[in-house]
C-alpha positions as CSV (number, residue, x, y, z in Angstrom):
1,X,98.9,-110.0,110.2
2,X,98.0,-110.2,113.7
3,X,94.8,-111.4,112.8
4,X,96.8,-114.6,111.1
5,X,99.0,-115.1,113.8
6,X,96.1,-115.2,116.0
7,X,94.3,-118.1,113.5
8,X,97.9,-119.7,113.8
9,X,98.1,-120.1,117.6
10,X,94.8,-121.5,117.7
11,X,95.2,-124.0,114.8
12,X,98.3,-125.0,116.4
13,X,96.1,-125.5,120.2
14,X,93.6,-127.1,118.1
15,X,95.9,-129.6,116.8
16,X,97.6,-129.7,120.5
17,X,94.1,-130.5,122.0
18,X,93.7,-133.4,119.3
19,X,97.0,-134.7,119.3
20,X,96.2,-134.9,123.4
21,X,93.1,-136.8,122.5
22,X,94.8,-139.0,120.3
23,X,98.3,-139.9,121.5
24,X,98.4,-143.2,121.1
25,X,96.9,-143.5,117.9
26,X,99.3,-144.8,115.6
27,X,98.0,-147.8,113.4
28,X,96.3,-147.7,110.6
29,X,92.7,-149.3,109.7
30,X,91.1,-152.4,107.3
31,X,88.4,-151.2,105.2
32,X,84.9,-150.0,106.5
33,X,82.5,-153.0,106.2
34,X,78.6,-152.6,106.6
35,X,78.5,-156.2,107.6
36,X,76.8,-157.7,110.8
37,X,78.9,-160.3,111.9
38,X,78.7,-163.2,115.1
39,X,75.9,-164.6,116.4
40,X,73.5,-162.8,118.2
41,X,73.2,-163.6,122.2
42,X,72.5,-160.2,123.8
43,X,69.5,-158.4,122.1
44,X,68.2,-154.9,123.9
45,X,65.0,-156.2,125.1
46,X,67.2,-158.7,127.6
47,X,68.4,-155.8,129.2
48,X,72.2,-155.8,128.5
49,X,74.1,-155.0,131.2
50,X,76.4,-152.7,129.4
51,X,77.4,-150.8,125.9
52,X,81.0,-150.6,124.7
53,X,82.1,-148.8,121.3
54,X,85.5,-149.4,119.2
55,X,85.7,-146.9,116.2
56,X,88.7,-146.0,114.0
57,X,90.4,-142.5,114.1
58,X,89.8,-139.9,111.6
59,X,93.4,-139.5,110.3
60,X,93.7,-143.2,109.6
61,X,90.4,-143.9,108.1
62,X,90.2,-145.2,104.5
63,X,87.9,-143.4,101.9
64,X,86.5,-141.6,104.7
65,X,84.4,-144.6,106.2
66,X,86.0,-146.1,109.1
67,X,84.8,-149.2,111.2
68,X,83.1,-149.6,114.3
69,X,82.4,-152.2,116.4
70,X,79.5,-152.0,119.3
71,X,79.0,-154.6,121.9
72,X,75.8,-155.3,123.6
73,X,77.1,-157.0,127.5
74,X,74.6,-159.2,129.5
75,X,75.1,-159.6,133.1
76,X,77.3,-163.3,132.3
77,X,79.4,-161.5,129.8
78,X,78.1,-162.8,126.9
79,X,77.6,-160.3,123.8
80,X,76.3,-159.4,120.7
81,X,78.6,-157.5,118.1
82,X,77.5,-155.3,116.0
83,X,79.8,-154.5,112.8
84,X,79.1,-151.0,111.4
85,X,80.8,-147.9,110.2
86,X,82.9,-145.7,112.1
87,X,82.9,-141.9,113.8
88,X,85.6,-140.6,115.6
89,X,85.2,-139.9,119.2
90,X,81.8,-141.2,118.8
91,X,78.8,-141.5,121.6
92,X,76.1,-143.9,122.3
93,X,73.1,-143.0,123.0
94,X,70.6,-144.8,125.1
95,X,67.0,-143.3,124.3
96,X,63.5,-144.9,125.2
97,X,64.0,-148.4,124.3
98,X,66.3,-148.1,121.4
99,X,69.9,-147.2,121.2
100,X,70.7,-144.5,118.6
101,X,74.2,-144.4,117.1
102,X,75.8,-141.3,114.6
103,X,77.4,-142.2,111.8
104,X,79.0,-139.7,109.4
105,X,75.6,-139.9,107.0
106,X,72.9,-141.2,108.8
107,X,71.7,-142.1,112.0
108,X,71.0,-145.4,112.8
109,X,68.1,-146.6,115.7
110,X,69.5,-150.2,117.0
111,X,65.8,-151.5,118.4
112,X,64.7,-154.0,121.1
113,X,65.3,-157.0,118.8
114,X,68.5,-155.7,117.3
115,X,67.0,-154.8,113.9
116,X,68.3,-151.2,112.9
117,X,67.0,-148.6,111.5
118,X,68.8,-146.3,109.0
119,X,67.4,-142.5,108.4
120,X,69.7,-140.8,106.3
121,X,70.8,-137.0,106.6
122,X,70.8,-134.7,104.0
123,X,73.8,-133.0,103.0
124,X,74.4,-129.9,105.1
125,X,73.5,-132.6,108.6
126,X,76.9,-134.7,107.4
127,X,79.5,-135.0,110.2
128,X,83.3,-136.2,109.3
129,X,84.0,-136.9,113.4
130,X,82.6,-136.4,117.0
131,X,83.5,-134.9,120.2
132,X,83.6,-137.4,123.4
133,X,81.6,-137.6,125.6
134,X,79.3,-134.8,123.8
135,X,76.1,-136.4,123.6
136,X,73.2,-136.1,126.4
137,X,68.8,-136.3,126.8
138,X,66.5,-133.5,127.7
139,X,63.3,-132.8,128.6
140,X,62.9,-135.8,130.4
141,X,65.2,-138.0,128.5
142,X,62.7,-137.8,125.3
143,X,65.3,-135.6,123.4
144,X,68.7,-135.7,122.1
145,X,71.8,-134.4,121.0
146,X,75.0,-134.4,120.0
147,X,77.7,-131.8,119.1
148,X,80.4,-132.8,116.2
149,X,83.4,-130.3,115.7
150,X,84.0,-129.4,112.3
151,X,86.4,-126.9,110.2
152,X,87.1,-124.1,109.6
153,X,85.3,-121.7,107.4
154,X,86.6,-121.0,103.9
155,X,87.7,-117.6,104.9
156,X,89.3,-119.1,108.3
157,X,87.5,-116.5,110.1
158,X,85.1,-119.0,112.1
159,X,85.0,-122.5,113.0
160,X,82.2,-124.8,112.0
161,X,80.6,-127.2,114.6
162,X,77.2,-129.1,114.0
163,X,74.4,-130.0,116.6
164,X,72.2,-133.1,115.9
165,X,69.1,-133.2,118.0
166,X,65.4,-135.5,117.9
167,X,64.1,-138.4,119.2
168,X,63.4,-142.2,117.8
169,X,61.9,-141.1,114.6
170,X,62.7,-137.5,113.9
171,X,66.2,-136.1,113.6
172,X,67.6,-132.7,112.7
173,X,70.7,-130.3,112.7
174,X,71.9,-127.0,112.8
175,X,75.5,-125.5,112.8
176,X,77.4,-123.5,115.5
177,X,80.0,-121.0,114.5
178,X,82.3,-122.0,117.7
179,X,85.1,-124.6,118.7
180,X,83.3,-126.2,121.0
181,X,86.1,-127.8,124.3
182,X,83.9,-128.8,126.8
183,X,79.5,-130.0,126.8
184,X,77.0,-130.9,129.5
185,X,73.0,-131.0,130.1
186,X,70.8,-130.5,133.3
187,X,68.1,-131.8,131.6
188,X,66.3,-128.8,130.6
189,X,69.6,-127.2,128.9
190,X,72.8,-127.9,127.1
191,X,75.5,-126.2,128.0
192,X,78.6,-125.5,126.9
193,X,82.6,-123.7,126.4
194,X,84.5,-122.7,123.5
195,X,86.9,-120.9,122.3
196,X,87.3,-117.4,120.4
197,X,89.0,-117.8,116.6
198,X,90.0,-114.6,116.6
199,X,91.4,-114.7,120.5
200,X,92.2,-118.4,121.5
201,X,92.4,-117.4,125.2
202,X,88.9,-115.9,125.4
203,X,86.8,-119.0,126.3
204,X,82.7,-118.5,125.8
205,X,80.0,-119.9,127.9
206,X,76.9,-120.9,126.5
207,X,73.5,-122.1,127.4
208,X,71.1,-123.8,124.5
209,X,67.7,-125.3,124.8
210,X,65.9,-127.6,121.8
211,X,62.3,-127.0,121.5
212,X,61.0,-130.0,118.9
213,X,62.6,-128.8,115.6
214,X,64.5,-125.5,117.2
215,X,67.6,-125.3,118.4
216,X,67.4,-121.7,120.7
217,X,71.0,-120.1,121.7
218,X,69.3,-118.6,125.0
219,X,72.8,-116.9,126.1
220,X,76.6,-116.5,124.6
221,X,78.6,-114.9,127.7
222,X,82.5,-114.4,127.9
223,X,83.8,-116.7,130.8
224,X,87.7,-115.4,130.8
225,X,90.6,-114.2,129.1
226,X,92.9,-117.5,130.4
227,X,96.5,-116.4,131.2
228,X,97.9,-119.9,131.1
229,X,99.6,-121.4,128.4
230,X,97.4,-124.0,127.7
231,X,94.4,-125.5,129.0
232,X,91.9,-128.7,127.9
233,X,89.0,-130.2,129.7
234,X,89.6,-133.3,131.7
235,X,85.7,-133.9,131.7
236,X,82.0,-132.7,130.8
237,X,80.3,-130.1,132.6
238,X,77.6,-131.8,135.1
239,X,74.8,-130.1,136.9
240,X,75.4,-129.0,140.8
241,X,72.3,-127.0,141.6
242,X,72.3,-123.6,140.3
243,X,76.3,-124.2,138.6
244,X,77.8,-126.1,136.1
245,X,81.1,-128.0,137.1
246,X,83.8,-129.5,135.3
247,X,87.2,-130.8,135.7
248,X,90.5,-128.8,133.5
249,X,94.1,-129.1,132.8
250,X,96.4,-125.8,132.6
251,X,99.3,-126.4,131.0
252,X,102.4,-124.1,133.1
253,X,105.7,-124.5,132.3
254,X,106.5,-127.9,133.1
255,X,103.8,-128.4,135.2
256,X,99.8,-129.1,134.7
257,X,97.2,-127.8,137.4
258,X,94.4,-129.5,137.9
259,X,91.1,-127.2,138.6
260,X,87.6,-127.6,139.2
261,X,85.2,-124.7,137.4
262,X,82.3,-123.9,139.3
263,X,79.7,-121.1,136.7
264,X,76.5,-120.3,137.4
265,X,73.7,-120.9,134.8
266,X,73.2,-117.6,133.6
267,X,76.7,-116.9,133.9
268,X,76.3,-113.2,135.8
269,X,78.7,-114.0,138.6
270,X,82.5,-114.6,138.0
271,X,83.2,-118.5,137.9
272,X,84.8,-120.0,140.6
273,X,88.2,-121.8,140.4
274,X,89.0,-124.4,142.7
275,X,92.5,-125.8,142.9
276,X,92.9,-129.7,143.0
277,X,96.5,-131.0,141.7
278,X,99.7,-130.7,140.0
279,X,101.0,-133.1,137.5
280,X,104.7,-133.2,136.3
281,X,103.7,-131.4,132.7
282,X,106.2,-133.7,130.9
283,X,103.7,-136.5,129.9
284,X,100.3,-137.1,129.8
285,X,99.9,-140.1,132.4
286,X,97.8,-137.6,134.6
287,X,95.0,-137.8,131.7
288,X,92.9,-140.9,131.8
289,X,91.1,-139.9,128.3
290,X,87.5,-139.9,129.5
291,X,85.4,-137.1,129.9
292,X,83.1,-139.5,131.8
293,X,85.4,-139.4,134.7
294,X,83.1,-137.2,137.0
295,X,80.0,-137.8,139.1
296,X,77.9,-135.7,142.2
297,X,76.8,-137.3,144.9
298,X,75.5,-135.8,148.4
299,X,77.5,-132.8,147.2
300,X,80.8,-134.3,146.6
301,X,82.2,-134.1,143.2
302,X,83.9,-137.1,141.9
303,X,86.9,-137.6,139.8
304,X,89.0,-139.9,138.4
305,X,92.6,-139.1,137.1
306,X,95.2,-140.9,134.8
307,X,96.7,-142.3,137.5
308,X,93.6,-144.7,138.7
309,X,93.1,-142.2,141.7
310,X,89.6,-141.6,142.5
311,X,89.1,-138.0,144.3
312,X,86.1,-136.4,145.8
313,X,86.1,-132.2,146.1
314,X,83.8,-130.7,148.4
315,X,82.6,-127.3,147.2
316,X,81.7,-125.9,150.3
317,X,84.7,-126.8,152.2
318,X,87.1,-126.9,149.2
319,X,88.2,-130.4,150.6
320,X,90.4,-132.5,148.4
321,X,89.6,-135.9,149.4
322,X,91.3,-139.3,147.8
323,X,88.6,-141.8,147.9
324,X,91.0,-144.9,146.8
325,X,92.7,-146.4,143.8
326,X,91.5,-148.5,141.3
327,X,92.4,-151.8,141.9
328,X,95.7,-153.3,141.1
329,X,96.1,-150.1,138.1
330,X,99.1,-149.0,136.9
331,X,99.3,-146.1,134.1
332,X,101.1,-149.5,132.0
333,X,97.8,-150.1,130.0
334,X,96.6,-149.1,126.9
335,X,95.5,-145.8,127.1
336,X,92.8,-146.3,124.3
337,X,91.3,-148.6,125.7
338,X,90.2,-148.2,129.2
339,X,87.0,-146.1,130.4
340,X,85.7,-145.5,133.6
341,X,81.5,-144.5,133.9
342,X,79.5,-143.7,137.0
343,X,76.2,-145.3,137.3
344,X,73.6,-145.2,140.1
345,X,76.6,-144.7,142.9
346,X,78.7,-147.1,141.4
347,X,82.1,-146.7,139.1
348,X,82.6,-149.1,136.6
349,X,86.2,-149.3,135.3
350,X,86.2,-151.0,131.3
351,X,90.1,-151.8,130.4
352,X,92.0,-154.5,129.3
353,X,93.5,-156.3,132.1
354,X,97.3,-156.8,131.4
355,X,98.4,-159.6,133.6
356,X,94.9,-161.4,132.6
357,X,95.3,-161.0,128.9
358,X,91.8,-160.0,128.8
359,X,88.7,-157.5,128.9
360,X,87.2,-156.7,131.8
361,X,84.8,-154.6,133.8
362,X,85.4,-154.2,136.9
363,X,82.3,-152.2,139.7
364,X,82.9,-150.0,142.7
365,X,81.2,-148.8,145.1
366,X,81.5,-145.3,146.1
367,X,83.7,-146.3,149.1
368,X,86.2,-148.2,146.7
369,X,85.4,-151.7,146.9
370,X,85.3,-154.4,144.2
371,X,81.5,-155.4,144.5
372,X,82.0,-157.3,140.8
373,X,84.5,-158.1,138.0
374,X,83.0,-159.4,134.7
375,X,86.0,-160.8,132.8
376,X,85.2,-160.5,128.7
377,X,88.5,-162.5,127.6
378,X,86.5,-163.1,124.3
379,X,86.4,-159.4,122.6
380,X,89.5,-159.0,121.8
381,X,89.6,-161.6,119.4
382,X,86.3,-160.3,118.1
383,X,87.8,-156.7,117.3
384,X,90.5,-158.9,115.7
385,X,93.8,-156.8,114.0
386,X,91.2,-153.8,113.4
387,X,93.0,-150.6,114.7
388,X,89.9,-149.3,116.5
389,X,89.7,-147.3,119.8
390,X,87.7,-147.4,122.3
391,X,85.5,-144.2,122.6
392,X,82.4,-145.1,124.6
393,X,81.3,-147.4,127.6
394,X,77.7,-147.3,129.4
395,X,76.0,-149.4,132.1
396,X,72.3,-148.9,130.7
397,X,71.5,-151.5,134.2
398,X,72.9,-151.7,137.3
């Protein structure tokens, strides 16, 4: 019995930390089309400027297939759409000159003159959704992966997750037996957190490496017994030297804290919490859906919160520093669709701009000024009355 109850509470913080995810998902979808529609402009070999990625939501999917829509961005804001099928809280990822892109069934190679590439999986590699921002390289960005959460096991005594790992050609898979909440890479590794079925407030760290058709689980090492009510990453875990960082949310009462992690590697010392802010706990505003929203540079972390706030934490000092606030934002905007991405010391914002009516990406510099806005007032009408959301934004060139 307290076994079950125990499966319960961590079914019902599973479906907390999705229904977080997905808030403002409410619409449902047209039917999944494999067709490649407008004209091509934008191919890879031009050197698009940026990569954005509309999918459907799993719950409102038809048949299981979904729709996606990924744009290809040149520096002028034209665009190339490509129409395909959909994955929840899907990635794209940049590798060599291709771009490769999960579906549920295959993966797909979009190549330098926009011809694509299907390689199908075999059964036990299928996927039915992603996990954010869960995709990353290795080994010199010739490598790599992505991490899909699953279900449950039959006997509800483990959770299933899958890794996907290869290169251009070769592509394989293996399963996890762990609820995976947070991922992140320092380019030899792939780290990452999850939860405990049988104890949902023991959280696991865990440190992977993929060597050609092996997957190796180098180390599985308890990082706490959390006290709080709740807790859900605000961001992926980057590299800071010998630690891993990353941005959380503990849910208290009516009020959410906002901390930094700081674990070592090998995970032998006690992590280090660092205290940032508190958020009145009554809505989710604070939560800018993005677990992009963090960057390091000369040893200040950078984050961006819900509010358009851009912080920098020093971890030496444990300075709380806010850097500035994105321009003209106000938490009145769609909340799926708006995405914020670091890139060679420069934070691009992707959102629809209310009072233009239109698209837009708009780059800062580190300091907080506008160096660029690239108005796009044309993809909304390309997306159409497809309920998709917007899960993933890149700048492959600066």
């Amino acid at each position: 019995m307290i076994f079950q109850a125990k499966r319960r509470s961590f079914r019902v913080r599973l479906t907390l930390l999705i229904a977080i995810m997905l808030l403002i998902v409410t619409a449902c979808t047209d039917s999944a089309t494999n067709k490649e529609v407008a004209p091509e402009t934008v191919k890879l070999k031009d050197d698009p400027h940026a990569i954005v990625y509309y999918s459907t939501d799993l719950p409102h999917e038809r048949i299981g297939d979904g729709l996606s829509y990924l744009f290809l961005i040149d520096k002028q804001g034209k665009y190339t759409k490509i129409k395909k099928r959909g994955l929840e809280l899907n990635s794209v990822i940049p590798l060599g000159q291709s771009l490769l892109l999960n579906q549920k069934e295959q993966m797909l190679t979009i190549q330098a003159d926009n011809n694509i590439q299907t390689t199908p999986y075999k059964e036990d590699c299928k996927v039915p959704a992603g996990y954010g921002q869960s995709s990353g390289k290795l080994n010199g960005g010739k490598t790599y992966y992505s991490i899909f959460n699953g279900r449950f096991s039959d006997d509800m005594k483990y959770y299933i997750s899958k890794v996907r790992w290869g290169d251009e050609t070769k592509h394989y898979c293996k399963d996890i037996r762990e609820f995976v909440e947070a991922t992140g890479n320092d380019g030899k590794h792939i780290y990452y957190i999850s939860s405990d079925v049988e104890d949902p407030s023991k959280k696991f760290f865990h440190k992977a490496s993929i060597q050609g058709d092996q997957l190796k689980f180098d180390s599985k090492t308890l990082l706490e017994k959390s006290t709080e009510e709740g807790r859900f990453m605000f961001t992926k875990l980057i590299a800071v030297g010998d630690d891993m960082v990353g941005v959380y949310a503990d849910l208290i009462g009516n009020k959410v804290e906002l901390n930094l992690m700081q674990v070592a590697k090998d995970n032998k010392t006690p992590f280090k919490k660092h205290p940032l802010l508190q958020y009145d706990g009554s809505n989710t505003k604070y939560y800018f859906f993005n677990k992009e929203s963090i960057y390091l540079k000369d040893g200040q972390v950078y984050f961006v919160d819900g509010y358009g706030d851009v912080y920098t934490y020093n971890l030496e000092t444990k300075k709380l520093n806010k850097k500035f606030h994105l321009n003209d934002y106000q938490r009145d905007e769609k909340l799926q669709d708006e995405i914020v991405y670091f890139h060679n010391d420069h934070l691009y914002f992707y959102h629809f701009h209310e009072k233009s009516k239109s698209h837009q990406i708009e780059t800062y510099n580190l300091e907080g000024k506008v160096v660029n806005t690239l108005k796009l007032p044309d993809l909304k009408k390309e997306i159409g009355r497809d309920s998709v959301y917007l899960y993933d934004f890149k700048i492959l060139h600066h």
